[in-house]
BAZA-751234 format. One record per atom (N, C-alpha, C): x, y, z; atom name; residue in three letters; residue number from 1. Coordinates in steps of 0.2 Angstrom, whole numbers, padded with zeros to 4 digits. Layout:
REM residues N
      x      y      z  atomo  residuo  num
      X      Y      Z     CA      ala  NUM
...
REM end
This chain:
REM residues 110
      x      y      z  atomo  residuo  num
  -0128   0080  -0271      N      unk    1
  -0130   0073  -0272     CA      unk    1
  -0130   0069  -0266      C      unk    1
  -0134   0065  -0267      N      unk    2
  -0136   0059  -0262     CA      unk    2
  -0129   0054  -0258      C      unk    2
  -0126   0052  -0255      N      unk    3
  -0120   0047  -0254     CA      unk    3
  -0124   0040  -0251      C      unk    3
  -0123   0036  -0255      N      unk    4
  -0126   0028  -0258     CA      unk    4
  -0122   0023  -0253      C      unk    4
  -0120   0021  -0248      N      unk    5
  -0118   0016  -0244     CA      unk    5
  -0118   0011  -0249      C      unk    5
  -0115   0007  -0253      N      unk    6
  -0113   0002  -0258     CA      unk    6
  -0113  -0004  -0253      C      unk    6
  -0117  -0010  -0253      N      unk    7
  -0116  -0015  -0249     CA      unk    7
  -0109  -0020  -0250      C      unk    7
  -0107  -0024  -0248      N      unk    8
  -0100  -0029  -0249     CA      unk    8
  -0101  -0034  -0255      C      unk    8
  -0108  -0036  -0255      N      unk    9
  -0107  -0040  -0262     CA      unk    9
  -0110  -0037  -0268      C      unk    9
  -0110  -0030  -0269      N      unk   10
  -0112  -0027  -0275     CA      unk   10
  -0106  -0022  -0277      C      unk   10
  -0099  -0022  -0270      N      unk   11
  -0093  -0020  -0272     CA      unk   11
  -0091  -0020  -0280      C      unk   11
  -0092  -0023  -0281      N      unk   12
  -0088  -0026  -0288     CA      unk   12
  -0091  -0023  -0295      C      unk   12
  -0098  -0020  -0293      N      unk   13
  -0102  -0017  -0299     CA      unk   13
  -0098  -0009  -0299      C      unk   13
  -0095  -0007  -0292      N      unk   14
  -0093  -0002  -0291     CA      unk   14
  -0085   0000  -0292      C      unk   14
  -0082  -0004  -0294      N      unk   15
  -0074  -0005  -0294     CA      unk   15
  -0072  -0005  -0286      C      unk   15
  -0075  -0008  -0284      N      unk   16
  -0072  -0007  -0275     CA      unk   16
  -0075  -0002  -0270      C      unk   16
  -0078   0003  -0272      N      unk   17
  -0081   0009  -0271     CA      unk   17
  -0085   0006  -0264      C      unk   17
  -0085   0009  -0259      N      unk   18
  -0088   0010  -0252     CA      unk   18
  -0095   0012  -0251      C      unk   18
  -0094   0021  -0256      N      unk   19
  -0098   0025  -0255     CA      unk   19
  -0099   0027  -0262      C      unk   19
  -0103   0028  -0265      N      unk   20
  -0101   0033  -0270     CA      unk   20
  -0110   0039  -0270      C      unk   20
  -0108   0043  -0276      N      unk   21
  -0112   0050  -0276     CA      unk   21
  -0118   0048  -0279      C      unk   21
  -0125   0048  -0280      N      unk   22
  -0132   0046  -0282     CA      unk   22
  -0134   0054  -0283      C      unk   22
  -0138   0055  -0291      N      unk   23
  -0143   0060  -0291     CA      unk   23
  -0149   0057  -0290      C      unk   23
  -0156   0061  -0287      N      unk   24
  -0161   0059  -0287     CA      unk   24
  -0167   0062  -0282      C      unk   24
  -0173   0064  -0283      N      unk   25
  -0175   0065  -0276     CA      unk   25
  -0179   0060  -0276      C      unk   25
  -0181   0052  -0277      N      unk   26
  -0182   0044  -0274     CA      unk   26
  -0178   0044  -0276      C      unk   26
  -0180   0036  -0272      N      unk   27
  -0175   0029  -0275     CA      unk   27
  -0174   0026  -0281      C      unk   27
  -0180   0028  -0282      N      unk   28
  -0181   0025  -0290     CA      unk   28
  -0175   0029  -0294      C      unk   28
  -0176   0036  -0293      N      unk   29
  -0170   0039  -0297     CA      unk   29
  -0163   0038  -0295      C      unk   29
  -0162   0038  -0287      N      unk   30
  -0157   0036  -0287     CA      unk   30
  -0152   0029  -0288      C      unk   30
  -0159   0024  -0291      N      unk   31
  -0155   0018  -0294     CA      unk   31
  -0153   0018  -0300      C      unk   31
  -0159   0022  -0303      N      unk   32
  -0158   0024  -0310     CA      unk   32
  -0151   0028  -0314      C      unk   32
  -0148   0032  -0308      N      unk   33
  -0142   0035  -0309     CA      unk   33
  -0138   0030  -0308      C      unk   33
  -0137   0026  -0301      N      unk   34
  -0132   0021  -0300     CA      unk   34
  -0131   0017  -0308      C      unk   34
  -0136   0016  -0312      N      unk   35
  -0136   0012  -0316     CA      unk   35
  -0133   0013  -0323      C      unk   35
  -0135   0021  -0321      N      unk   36
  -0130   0024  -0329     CA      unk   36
  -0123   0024  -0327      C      unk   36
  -0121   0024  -0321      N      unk   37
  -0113   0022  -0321     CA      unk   37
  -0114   0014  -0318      C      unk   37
  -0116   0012  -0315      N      unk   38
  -0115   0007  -0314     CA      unk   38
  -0118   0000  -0317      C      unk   38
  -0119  -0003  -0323      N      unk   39
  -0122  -0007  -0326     CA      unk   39
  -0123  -0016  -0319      C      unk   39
  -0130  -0015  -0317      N      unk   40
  -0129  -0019  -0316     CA      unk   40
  -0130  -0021  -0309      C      unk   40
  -0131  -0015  -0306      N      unk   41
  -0134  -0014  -0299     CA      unk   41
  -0140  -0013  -0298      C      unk   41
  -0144  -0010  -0304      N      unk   42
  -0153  -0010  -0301     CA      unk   42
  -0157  -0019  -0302      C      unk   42
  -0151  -0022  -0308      N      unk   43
  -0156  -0029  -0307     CA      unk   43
  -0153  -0033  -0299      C      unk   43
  -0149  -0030  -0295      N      unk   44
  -0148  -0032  -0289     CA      unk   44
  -0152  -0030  -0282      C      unk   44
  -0154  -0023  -0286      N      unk   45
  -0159  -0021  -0283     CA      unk   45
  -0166  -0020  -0281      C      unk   45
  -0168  -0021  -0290      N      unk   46
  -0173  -0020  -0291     CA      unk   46
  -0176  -0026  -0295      C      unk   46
  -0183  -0026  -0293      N      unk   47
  -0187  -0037  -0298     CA      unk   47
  -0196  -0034  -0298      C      unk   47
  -0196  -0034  -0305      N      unk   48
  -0204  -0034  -0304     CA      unk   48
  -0207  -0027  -0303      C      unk   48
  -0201  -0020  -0303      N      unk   49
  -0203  -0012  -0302     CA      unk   49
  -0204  -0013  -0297      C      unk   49
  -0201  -0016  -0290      N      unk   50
  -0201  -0014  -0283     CA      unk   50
  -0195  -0016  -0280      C      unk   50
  -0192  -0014  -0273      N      unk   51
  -0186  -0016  -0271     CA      unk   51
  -0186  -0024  -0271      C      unk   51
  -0181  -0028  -0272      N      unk   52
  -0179  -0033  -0272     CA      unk   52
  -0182  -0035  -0266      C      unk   52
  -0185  -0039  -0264      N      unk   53
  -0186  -0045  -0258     CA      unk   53
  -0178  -0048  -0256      C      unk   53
  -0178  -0046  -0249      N      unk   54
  -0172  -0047  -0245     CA      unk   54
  -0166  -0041  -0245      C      unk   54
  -0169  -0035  -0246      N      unk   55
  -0166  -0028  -0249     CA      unk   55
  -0169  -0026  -0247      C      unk   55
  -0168  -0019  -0239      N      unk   56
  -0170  -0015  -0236     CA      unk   56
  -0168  -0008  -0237      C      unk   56
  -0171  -0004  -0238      N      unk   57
  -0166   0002  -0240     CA      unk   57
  -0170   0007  -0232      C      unk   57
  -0162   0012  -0232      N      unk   58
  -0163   0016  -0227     CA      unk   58
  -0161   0022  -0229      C      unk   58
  -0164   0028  -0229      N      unk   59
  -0163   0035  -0230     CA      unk   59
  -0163   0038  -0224      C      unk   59
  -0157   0043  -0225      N      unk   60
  -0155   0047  -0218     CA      unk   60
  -0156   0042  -0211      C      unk   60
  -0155   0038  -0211      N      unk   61
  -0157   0033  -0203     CA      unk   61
  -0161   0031  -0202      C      unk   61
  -0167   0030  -0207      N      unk   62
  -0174   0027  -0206     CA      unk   62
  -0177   0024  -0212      C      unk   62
  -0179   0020  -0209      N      unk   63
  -0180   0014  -0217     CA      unk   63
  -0187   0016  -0219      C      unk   63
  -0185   0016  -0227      N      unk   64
  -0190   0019  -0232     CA      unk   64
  -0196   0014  -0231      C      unk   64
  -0202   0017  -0230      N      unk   65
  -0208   0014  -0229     CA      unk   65
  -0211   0014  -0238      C      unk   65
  -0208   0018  -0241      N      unk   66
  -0213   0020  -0248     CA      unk   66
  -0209   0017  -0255      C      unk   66
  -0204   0012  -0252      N      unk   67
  -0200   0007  -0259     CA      unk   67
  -0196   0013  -0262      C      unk   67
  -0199   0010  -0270      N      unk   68
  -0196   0016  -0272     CA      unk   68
  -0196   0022  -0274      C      unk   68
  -0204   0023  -0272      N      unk   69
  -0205   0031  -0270     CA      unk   69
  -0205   0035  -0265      C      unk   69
  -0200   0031  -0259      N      unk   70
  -0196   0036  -0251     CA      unk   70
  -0191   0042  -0257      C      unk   70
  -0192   0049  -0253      N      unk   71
  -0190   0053  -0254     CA      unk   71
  -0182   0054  -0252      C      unk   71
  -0178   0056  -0256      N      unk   72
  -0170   0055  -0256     CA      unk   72
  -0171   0065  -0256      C      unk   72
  -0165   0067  -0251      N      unk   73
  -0163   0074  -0251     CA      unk   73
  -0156   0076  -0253      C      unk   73
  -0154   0081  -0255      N      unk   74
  -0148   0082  -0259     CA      unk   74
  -0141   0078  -0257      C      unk   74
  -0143   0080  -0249      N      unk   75
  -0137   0077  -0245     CA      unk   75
  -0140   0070  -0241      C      unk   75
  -0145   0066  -0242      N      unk   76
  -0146   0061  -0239     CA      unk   76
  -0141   0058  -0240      C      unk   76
  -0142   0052  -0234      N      unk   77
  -0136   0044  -0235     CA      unk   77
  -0142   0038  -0235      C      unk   77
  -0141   0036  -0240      N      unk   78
  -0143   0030  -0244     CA      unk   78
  -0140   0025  -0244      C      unk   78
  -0144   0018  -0239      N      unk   79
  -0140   0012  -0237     CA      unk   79
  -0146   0007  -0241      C      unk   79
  -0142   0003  -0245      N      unk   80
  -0146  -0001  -0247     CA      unk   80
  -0144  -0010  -0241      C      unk   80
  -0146  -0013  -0237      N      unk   81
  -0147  -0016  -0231     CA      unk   81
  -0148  -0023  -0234      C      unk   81
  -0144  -0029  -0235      N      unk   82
  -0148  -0034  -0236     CA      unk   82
  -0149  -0039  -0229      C      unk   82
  -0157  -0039  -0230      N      unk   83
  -0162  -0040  -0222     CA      unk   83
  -0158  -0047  -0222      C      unk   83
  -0160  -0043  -0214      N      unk   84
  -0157  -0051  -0210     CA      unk   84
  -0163  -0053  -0204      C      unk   84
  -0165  -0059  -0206      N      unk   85
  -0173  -0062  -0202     CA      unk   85
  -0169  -0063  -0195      C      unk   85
  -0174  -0059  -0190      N      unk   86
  -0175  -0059  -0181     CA      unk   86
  -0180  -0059  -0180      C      unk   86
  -0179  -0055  -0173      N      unk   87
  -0186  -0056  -0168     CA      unk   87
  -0190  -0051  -0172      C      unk   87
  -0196  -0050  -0169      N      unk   88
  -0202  -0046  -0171     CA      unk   88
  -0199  -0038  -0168      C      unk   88
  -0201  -0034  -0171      N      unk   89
  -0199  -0027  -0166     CA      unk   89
  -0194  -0024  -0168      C      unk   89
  -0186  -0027  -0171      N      unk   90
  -0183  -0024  -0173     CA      unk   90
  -0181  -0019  -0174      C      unk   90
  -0179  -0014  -0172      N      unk   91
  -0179  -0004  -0175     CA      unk   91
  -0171  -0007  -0178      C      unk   91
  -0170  -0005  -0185      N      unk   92
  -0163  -0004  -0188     CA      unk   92
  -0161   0001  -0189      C      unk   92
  -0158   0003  -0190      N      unk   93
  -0157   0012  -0192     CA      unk   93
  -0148   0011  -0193      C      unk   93
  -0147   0018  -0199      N      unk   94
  -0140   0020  -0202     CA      unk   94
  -0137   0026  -0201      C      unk   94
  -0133   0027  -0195      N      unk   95
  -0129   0035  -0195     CA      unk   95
  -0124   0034  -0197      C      unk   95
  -0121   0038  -0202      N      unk   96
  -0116   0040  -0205     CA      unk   96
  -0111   0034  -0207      C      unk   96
  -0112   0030  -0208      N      unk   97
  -0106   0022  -0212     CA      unk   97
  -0107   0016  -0207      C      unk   97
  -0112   0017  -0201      N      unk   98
  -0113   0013  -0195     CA      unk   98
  -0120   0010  -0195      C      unk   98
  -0121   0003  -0196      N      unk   99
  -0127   0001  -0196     CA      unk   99
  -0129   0000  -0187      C      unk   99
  -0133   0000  -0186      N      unk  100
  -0135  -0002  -0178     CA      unk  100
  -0144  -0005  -0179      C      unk  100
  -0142  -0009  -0173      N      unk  101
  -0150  -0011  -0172     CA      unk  101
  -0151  -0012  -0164      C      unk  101
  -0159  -0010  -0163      N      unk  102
  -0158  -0010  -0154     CA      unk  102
  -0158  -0017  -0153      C      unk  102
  -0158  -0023  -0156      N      unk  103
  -0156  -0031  -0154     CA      unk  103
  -0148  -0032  -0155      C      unk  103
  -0145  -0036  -0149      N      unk  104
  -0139  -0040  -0151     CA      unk  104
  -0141  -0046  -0154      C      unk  104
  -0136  -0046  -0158      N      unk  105
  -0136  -0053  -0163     CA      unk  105
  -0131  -0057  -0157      C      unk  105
  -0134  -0062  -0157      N      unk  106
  -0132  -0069  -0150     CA      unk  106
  -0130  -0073  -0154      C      unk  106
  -0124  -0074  -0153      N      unk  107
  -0120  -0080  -0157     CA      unk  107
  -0120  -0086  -0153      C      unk  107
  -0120  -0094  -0158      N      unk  108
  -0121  -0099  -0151     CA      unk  108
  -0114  -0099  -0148      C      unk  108
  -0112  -0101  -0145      N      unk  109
  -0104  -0104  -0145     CA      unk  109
  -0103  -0110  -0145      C      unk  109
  -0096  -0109  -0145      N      unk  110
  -0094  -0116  -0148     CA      unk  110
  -0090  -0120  -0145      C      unk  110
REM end
């Protein structure tokens, strides 16, 4: 099974849960799972039969170009990413519980 990266404000759909286990080979299946345990997570996910606007999902470290028909593999990790607007160019990517981007986010000071 797929391990699902559970974002901080959909905690709660999960009892707390960080990570939990997804069957599926897409996304679409794997929401679809989330959903029989989890009531409550695909309308956070999902509007209109595609991913949510402002919901970027990433498979194995590279963000799914095909919604939710990117392909999920038994042992993939599956981050569901709520997008954050920057420069143009951005490369995001997910290895194993660690988001990184090739931009630093510049904070003003104070």
């Amino acid at each position: 099974m797929a391990i699902v990266w559970v974002p901080s404000l959909m905690r709660s759909l999960t009892g707390g849960l960080e990570q939990v286990e997804a069957r599926g080979r897409t996304i679409r299946q794997v929401i679809d799972d989330l959903e029989r345990r989890y009531p409550g997570i695909k309308e956070r996910l999902v509007v209109d039969g595609d991913i949510r606007p402002g919901i970027s999902v990433v498979v194995d470290g590279l963000a799914a170009r095909r919604g939710l028909l990117q392909p999920v593999g038994e042992s993939s990790e599956v981050h569901f990413v709520p997008a954050i607007s920057g420069g143009a160019g951005q490369d995001v990517s997910c290895t194993r519980s660690r988001l990184t981007s090739s931009t630093a986010l510049h904070w003003p000071r104070i």
